[in-house]
C-alpha positions in Angstrom: 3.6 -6.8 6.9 7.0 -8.7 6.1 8.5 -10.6 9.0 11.4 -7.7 9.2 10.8 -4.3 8.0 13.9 -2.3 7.1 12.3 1.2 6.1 11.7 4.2 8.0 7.8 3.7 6.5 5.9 1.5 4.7 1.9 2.2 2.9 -0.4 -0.5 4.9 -3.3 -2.0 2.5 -6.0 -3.4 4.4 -8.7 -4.9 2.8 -12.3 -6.4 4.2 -14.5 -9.5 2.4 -17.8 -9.9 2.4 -19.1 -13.5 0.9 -15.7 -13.6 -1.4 -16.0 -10.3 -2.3 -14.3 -6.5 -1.4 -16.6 -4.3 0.5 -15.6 -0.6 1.0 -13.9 0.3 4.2 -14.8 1.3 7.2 -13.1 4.0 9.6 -9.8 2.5 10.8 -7.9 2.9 13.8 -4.8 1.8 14.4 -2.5 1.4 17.6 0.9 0.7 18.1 2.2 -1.7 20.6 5.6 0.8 21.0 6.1 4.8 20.8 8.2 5.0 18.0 5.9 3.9 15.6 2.7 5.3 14.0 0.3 5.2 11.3 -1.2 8.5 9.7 -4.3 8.8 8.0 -3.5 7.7 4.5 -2.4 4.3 6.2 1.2 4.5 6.2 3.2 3.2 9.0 5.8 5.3 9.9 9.1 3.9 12.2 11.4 6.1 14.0 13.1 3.1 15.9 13.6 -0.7 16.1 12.5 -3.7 17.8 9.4 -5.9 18.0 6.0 -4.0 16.8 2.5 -5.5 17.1 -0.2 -3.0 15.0 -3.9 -3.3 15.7 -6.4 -2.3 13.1 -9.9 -2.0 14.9 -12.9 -0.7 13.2 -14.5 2.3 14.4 -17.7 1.1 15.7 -17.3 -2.1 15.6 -14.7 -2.8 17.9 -14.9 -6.5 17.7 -14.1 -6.5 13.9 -9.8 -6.4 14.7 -6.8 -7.1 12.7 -3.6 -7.3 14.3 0.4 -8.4 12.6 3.7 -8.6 14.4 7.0 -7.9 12.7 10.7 -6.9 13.4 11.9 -3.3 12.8 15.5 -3.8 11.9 16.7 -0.3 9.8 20.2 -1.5 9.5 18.9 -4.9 7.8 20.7 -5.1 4.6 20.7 -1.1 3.6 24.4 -1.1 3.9 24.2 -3.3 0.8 21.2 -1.8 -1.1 22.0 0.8 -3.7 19.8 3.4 -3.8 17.7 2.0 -6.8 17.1 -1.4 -5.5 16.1 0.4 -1.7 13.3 2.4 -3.7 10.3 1.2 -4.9 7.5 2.3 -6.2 4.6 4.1 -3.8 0.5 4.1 -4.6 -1.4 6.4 -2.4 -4.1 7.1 -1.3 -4.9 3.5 -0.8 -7.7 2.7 -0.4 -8.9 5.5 -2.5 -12.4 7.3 -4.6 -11.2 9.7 -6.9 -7.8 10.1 -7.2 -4.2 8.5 -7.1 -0.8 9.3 -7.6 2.5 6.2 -7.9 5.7 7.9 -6.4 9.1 6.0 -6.6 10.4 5.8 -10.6 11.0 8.2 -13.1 8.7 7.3 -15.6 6.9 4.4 -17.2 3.6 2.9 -18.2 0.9 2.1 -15.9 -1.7 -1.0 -17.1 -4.4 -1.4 -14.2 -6.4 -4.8 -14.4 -9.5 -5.7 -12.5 -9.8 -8.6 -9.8 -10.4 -11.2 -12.8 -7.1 -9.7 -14.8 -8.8 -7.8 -17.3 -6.9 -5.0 -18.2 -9.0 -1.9 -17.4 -6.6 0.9 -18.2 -3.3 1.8 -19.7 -1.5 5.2 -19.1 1.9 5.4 -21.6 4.4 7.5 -20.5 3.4 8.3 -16.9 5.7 10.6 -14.4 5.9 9.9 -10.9 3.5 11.6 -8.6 0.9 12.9 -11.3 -2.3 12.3 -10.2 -4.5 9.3 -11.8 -8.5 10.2 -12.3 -10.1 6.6 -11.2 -13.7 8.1 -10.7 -15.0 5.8 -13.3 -13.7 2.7 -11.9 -16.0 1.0 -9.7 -15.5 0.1 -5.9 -13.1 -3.2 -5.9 -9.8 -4.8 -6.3 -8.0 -3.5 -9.0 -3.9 -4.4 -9.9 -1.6 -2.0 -10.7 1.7 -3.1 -13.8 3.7 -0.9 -13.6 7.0 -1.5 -16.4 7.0 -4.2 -18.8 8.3 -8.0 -18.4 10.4 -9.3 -16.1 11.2 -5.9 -14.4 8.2 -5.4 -14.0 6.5 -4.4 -10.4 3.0 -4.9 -9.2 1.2 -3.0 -6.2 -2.9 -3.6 -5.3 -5.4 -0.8 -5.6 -8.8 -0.6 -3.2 -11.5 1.3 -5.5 -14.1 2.8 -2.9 
């Protein structure tokens, strides 16, 4: 999480190593050091006040295996100043994810997904927000999403289970 968070919610990405390399999930729970704050089952936090929050990510039997981040919930931060463009950006869920996914947040654009040494592993042209994406026949990892070209250009991480 960023040290300030300045949204009403924001899609969590946790991800677990083994020896260097990504190893599928486990069953996550997550707590909430304050009321107004709570995380749904597609992993995204969701902030109905302000103030310090501490999340815990423990893994369902295996209660020693924790995560936990600390950040400041400020919703006034800045939006005053944001226009409504720069406020969005773009949203992949479900993440982590098997068989399908869907990018929410711009109107349309091309999608290039690269694997977790850069190779470039697909390319959609002319995707629209919120269709879904078949990634059945990518295997379990780390894969990069592009999405837009050059400069402008905005990347989010994708967990393959």
């Amino acid at each position: 999480l960023p040290s300030e968070i300045d949204t009403g919610s924001i899609q969590l990405e946790l991800v677990m190593f083994h020896m260097g390399k990504p190893v599928s999930l486990p069953l996550i729970q997550w707590t909430s050091s304050v009321e107004w704050a709570h995380v749904d089952a597609d992993h995204t936090l969701f902030l109905t006040g302000s103030g310090p929050l501490t999340l815990t990510a423990t893994t369902l039997g295996e209660p020693s295996l924790t995560a936990t981040v600390s950040t400041l919930v400020n919703p006034e931060m800045h939006l005053a100043y944001l226009s409504r463009e720069e406020a969005a950006s773009p949203l992949l869920y479900p993440n982590p994810a098997s068989d399908f996914i869907h990018v929410d947040g711009f109107e349309q654009g091309n999608l290039y997904f690269y694997d977790s040494t850069g190779k470039l592993t697909r390319q959609l042209n002319h995707y629209t927000s919120g269709a879904a994406i078949n990634i059945r026949e990518f295997s379990p990892g780390l894969y990069f999403l592009r999405i837009g070209e050059g400069s402008s250009a905005t990347f989010l991480k994708l967990l393959k289970q």
